[in-house]
C-alpha positions as CSV (number, residue, x, y, z in Angstrom):
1,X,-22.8,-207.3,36.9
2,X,-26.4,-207.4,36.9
3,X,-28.3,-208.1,40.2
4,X,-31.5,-209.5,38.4
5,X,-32.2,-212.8,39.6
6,X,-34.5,-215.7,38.8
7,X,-36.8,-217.5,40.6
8,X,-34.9,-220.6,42.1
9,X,-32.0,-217.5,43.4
10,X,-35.2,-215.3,45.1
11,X,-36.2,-218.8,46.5
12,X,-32.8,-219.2,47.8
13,X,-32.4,-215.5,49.2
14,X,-35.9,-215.6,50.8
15,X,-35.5,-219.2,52.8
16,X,-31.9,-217.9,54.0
17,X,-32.6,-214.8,55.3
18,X,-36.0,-215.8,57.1
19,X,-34.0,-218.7,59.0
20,X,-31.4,-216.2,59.3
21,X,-33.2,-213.8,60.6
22,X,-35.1,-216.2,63.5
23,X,-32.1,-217.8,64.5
24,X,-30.6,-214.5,65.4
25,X,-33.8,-213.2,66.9
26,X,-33.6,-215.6,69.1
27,X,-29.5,-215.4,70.3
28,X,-29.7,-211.8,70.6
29,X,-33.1,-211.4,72.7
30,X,-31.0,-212.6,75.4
31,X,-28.9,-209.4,75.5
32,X,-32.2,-207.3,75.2
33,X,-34.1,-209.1,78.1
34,X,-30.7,-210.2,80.4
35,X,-31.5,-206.7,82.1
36,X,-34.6,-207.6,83.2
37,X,-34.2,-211.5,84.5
38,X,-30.4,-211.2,85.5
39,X,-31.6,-210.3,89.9
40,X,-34.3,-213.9,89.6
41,X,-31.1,-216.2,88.3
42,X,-28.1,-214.2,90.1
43,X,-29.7,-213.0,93.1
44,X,-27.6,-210.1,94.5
45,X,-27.7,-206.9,96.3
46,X,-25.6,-205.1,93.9
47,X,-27.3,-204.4,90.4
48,X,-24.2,-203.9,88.8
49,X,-23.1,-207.6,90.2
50,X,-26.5,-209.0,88.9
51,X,-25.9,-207.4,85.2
52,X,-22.1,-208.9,85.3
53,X,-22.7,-212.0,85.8
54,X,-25.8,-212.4,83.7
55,X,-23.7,-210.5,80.2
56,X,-21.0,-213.2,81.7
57,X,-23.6,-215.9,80.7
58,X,-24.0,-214.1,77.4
59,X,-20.4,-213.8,77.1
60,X,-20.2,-217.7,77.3
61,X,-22.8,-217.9,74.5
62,X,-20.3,-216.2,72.1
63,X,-17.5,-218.5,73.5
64,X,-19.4,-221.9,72.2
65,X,-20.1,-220.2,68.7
66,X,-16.1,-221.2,67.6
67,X,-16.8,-224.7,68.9
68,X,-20.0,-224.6,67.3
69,X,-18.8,-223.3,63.6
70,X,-16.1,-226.0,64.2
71,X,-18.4,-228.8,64.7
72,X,-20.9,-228.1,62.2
73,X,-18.6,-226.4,59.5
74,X,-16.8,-230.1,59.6
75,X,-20.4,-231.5,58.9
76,X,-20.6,-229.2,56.3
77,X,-17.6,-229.4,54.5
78,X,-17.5,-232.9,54.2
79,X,-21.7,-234.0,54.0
80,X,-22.9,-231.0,52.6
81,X,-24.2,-227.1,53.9
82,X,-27.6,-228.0,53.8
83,X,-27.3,-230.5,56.9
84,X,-25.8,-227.6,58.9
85,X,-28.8,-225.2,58.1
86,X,-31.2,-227.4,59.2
87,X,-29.7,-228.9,62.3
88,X,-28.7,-225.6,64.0
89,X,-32.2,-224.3,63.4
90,X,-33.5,-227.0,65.4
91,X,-31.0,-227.0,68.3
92,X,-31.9,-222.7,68.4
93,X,-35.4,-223.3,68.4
94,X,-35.1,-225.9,71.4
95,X,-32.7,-223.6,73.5
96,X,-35.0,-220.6,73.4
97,X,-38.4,-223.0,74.3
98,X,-36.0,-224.0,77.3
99,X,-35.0,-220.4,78.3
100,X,-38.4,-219.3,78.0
101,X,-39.5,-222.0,80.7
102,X,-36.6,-222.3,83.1
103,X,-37.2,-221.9,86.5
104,X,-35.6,-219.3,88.6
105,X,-32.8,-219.1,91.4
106,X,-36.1,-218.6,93.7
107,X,-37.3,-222.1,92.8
108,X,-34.6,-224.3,92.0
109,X,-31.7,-222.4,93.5
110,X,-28.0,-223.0,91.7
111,X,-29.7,-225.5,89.2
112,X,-31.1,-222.0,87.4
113,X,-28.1,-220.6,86.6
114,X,-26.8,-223.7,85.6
115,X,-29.3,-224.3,83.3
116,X,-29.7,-221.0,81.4
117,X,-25.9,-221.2,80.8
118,X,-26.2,-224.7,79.5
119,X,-29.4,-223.5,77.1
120,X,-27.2,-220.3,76.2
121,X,-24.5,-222.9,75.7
122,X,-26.8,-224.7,73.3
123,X,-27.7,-221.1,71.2
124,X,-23.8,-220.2,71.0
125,X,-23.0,-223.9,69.0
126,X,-26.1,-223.0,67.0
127,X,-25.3,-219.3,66.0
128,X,-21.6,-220.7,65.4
129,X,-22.6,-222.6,62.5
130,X,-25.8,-220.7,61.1
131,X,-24.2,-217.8,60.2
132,X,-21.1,-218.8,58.1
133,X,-23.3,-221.4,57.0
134,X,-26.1,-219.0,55.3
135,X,-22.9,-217.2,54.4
136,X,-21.4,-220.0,52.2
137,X,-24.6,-221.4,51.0
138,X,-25.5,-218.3,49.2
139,X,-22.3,-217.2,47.9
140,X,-21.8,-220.6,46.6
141,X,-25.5,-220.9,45.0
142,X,-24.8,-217.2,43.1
143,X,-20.9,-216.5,43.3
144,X,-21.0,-213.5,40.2
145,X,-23.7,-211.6,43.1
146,X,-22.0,-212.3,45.9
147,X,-22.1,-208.9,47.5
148,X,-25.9,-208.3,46.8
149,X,-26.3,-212.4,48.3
150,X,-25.1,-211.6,51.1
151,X,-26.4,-208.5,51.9
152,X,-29.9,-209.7,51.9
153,X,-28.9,-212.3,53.7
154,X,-27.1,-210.3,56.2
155,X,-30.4,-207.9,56.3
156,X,-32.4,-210.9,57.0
157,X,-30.0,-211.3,59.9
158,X,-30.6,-207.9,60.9
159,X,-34.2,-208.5,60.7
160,X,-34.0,-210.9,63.7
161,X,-32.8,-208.0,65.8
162,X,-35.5,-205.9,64.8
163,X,-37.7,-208.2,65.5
164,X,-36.4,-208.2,68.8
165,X,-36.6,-204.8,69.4
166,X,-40.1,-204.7,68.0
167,X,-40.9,-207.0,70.9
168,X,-39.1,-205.0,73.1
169,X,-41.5,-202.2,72.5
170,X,-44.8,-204.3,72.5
171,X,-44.3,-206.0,75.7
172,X,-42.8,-202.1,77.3
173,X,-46.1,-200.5,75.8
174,X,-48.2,-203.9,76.7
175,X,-47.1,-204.6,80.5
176,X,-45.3,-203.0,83.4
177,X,-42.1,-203.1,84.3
178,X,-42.7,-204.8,87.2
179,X,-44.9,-207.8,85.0
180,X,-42.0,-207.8,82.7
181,X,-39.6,-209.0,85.5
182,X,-41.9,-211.3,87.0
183,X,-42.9,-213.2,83.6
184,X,-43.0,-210.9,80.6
185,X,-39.9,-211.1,79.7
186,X,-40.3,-215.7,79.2
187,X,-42.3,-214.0,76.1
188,X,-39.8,-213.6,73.8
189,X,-38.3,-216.6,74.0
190,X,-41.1,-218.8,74.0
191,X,-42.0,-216.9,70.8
192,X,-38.9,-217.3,69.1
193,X,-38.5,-221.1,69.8
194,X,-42.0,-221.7,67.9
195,X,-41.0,-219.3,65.2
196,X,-38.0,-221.4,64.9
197,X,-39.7,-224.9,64.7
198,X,-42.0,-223.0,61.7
199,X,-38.7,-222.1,60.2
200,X,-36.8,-225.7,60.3
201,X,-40.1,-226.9,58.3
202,X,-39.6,-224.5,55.8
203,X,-36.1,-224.5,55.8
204,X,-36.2,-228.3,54.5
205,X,-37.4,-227.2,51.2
206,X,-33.5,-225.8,50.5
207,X,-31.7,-228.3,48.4
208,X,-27.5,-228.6,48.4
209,X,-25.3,-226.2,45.9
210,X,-23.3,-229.3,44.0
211,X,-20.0,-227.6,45.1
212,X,-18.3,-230.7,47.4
213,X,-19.1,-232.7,44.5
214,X,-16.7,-231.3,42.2
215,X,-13.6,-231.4,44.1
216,X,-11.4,-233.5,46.5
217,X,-13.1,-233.2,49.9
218,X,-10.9,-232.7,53.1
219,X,-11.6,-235.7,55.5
220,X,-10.4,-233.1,58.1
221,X,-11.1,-229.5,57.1
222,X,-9.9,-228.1,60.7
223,X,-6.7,-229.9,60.4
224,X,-5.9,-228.6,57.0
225,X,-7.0,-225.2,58.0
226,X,-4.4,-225.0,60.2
227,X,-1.4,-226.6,58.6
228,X,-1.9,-224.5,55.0
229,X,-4.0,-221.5,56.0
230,X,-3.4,-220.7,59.3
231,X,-2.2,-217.2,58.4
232,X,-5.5,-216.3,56.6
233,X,-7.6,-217.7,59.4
234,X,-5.8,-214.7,61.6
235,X,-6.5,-212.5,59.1
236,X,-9.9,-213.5,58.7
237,X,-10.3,-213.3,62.7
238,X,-8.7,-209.6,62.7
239,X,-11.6,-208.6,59.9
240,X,-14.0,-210.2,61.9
241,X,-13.5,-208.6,65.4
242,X,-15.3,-205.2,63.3
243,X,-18.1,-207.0,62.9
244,X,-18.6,-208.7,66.6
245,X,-17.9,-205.0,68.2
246,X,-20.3,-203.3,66.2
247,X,-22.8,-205.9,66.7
248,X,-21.9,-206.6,70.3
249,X,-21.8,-202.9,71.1
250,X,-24.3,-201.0,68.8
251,X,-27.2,-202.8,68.4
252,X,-27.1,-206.2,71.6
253,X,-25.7,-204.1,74.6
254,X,-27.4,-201.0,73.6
255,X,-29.8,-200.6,75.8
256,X,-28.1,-201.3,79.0
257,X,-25.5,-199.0,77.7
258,X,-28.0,-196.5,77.5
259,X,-30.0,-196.6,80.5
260,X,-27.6,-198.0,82.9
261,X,-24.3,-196.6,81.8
262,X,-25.1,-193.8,80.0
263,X,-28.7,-192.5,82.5
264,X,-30.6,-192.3,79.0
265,X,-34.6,-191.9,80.1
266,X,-35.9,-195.9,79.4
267,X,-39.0,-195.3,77.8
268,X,-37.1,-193.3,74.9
269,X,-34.4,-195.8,74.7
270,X,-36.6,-198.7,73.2
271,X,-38.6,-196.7,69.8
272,X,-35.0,-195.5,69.2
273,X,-33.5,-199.0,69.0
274,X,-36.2,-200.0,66.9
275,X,-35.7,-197.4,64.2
276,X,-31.9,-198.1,64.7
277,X,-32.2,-201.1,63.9
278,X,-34.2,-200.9,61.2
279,X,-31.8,-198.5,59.6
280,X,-29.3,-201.2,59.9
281,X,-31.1,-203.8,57.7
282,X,-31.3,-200.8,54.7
283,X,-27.6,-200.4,55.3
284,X,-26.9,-203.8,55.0
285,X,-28.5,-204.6,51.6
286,X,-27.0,-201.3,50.1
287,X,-23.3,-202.1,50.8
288,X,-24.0,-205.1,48.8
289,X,-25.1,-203.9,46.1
290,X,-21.9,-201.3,46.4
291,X,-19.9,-203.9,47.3
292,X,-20.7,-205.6,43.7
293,X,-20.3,-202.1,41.5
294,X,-17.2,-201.5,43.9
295,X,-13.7,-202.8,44.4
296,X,-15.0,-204.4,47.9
297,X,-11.7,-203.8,50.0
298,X,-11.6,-200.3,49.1
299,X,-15.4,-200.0,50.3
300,X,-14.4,-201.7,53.6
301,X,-11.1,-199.2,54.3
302,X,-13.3,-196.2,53.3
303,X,-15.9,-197.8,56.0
304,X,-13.0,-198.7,58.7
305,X,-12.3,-194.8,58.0
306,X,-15.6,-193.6,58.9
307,X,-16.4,-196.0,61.9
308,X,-13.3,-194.1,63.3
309,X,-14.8,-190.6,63.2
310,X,-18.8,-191.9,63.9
311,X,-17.5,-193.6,67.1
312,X,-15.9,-190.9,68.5
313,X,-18.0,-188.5,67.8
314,X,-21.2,-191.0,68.9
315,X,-20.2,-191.8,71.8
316,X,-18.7,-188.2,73.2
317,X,-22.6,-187.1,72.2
318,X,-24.1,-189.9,74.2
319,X,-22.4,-189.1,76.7
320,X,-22.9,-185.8,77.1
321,X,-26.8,-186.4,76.4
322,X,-26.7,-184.4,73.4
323,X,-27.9,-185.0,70.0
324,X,-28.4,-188.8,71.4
325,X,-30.8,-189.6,68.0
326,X,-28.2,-188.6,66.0
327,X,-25.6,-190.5,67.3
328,X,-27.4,-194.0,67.9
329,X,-28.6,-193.5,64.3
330,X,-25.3,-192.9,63.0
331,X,-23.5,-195.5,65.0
332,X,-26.4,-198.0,63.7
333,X,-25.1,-197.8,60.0
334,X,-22.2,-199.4,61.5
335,X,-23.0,-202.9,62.2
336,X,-25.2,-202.6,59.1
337,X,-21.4,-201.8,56.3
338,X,-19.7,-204.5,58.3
339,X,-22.4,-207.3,58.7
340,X,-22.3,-207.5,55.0
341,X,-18.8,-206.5,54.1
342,X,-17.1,-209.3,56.3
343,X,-18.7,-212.3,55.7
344,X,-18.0,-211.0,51.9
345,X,-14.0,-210.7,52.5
346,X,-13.7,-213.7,54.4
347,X,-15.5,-215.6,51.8
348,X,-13.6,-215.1,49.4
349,X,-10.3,-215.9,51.5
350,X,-10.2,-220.2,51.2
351,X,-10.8,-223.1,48.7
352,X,-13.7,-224.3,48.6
353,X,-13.0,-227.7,50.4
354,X,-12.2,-226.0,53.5
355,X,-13.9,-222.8,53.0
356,X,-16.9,-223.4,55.5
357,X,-14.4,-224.3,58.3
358,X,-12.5,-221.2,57.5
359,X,-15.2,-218.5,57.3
360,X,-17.2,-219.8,60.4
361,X,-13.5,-220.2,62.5
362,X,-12.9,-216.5,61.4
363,X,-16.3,-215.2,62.0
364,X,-17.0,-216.7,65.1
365,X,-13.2,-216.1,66.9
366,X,-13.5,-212.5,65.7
367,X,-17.1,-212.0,67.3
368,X,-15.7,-214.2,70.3
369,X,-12.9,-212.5,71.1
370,X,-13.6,-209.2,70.5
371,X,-17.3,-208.8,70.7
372,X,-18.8,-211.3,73.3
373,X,-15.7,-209.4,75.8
374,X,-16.7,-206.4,74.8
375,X,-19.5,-205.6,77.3
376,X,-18.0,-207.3,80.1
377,X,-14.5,-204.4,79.4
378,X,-16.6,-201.9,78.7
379,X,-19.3,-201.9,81.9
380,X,-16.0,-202.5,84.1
381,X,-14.2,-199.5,82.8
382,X,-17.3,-197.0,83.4
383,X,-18.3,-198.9,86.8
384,X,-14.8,-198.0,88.1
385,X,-13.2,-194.9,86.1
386,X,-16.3,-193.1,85.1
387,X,-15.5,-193.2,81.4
388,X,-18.8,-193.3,79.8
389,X,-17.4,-191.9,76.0
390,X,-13.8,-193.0,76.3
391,X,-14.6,-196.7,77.1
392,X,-16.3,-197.5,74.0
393,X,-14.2,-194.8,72.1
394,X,-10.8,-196.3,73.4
395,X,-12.1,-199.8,72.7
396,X,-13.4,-199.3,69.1
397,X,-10.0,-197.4,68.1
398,X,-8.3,-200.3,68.5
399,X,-10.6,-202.9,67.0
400,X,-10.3,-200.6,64.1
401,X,-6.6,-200.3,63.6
402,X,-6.9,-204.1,63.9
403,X,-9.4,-204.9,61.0
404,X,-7.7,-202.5,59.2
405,X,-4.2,-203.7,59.2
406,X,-6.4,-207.6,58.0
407,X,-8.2,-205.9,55.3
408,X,-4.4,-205.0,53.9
409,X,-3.6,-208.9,54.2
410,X,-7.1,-210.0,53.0
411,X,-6.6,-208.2,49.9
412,X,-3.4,-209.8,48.7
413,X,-4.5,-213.5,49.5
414,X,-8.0,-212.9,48.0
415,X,-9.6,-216.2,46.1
416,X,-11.7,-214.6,44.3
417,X,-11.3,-217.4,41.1
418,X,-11.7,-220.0,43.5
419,X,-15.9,-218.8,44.5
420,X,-16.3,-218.7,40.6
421,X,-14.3,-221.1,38.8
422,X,-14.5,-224.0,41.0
423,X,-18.5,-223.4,41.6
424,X,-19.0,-223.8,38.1
């Protein structure tokens, strides 16, 4: 398979990944900055209290991404994907402008909490269908370079967290901490909502793959997920909870982890996360490339494999503040083999009338379930039994086991003819 490409692909690729990347600038910032705002919208006299209740706000972000990729993966099955990469750009871009001017608990009182979880509401529908949206669009537009699609796509993606963590280290180098709890930390977000209105601009340029038009169409894509595929869609969910705990985990909650949990110095926490991610993005695009030369599901066993022994011994190191460059580095590849690798299994797991339903359900219930509760665990079971390696250890291990036991299933239901003979 040869990964040249023409112009019209590159085109595709490039307008993908950069809204890609700014719509997930913009949803993960949250977790990056929640640690400095979470005391002005839940005003407590227990820090840990504050940071609970403000990663329970982020939690609630991840639980409106299934209702999200239900709503506009419908929209997109039946109309066309192009609609859905447009519209969910527009709704990010207006939930970060609000985030970035919402007034605090000091101002407004309960009305501030109330309205950042209805703006972080707004960025979980958004996410929900931007992802498996980009996803589809791409594998559909070049189906015999599915694996390299997607992994630039995917290191777009990435991008948006590395832009977020480039900010992270401006605004640390550029202002105080105190300025950065008092205002600095509105920057980001009004930053990323303009970036975003840029992107929907661009973003218009992208025309529909032809795929809906050469099949029957589903008039209700959610209803026939469930009554002929239901058993893939838990598969595809089990794959998927690899994905949301690495990102969750690795790259969003990172830094509270780290300071916080962990008593990691802050000001060496920040340039570290930058680099990680960063490392991410390069692992991203190679595993699709791999993922192309390679039987894919023996690429993502051999990965499953590895995140067992990288976790363990990460984490241990972390917490035991040795080696701690090492191990973030190392556990950074992480998110960066499955980011690409799952989308790619789960793409190739339904037909393509219900496919976007399917791919954001299982995408977005995986990262749900098991990533948007993964802080939340994870910070409880330190706070209270001290377990600063074997929390994230424990938790990982049995994600793991998990994805492992749905790559076996993925494998024997995989539709491979269906993303290139029907997309003819």
């Amino acid at each position: 398979m040869s990964r040249a490409i023409n112009a019209a692909e590159r085109k595709i690729l490039i307008l993908a990944s950069l809204g890609g990347m700014l719509e997930f600038y913009d949803f993960t910032i949250y977790g990056f900055f929640s640690l400095y705002f979470a005391e002005q919208f839940f005003p407590t006299t227990d820090k840990f209290v504050a940071i609970m209740l403000s990663y329970t706000v982020f939690v609630i972000g991840y639980i409106a991404r299934p209702i999200g990729g239900i709503l506009f993966s419908h929209l997109g099955d039946v109309i066309g994907r192009k609609l859905v990469l447009i519209v969910t750009m527009l709704i990010m871009g207006i939930a970060s402008l609000g985030i970035g001017i919402v007034p605090v608990y000091a101002q407004i009182g309960i009305f501030a909490p109330i309205l950042l979880l209805v703006l972080r509401l707004s960025q979980g529908l958004a996410i929900g269908g931007e992802i498996p949206g980009t996803v589809v669009y791409v594998t559909e537009y070049m189906p015999h370079k599915s694996g390299f699609a997607i992994g630039c796509v995917m290191a777009g993606v990435g991008s948006g967290l590395l832009l977020g963590a480039l900010v992270n280290v401006v605004l640390s180098s550029l202002l105080s901490i105190e300025q950065i709890h008092s205002y600095g930390w509105r920057i980001p977000f009004l930053l990323g909502g303009v970036l975003c209105g840029v992107s929907y601009v661009i973003r218009k340029q992208l025309h529909d793959v032809h795929t809906l038009d050469k099949i029957s169409r589903s008039a209700a894509p959610l209803l026939t997920l469930f009554k002929k595929y239901s058993k893939l869609l838990v598969s595809g969910v089990g794959v998927g909870a690899i994905a949301g705990s690495c990102t969750m985990l690795i790259l969003v909650f990172m830094p509270t982890y780290l300071v916080d949990l962990a008593k990691i110095e802050n000001s060496k926490v920040a340039d570290l996360l930058l680099v990680a991610n960063a490392l991410m993005m390069v692992v991203s695009y190679l595993f699709g490339i791999l993922a192309d030369k390679y039987n894919r599901y023996t690429v993502m066993r051999l990965s499953l494999f590895f995140a067992i022994l990288a976790t363990s011994v990460c984490y241990y190191l972390i917490s035991q503040h040795l080696a701690i460059v090492f191990a973030v580095l190392c556990l950074a590849t992480l998110p960066g083999i499955f980011a690409t690798m799952v989308p790619l299994l789960v793409s190739h797991l339904f037909p393509a009338e219900i496919r976007l339903t399917g791919v954001a359900l299982s995408y977005n219930l995986g990262h749900t379930i098991f990533g948007g509760l993964a802080p939340i665990i994870i910070t409880w079971l330190i706070h209270n039994y001290g377990w600063v390696a074997l929390a994230p250890i424990g938790y990982f291990l049995i994600v793991i086991m998990i994805a492992l036991s749905a790559c076996y299933f993925c494998q024997k239901q995989d539709r491979r003819d269906y993303t290139q003979t029907d997309l003819k």
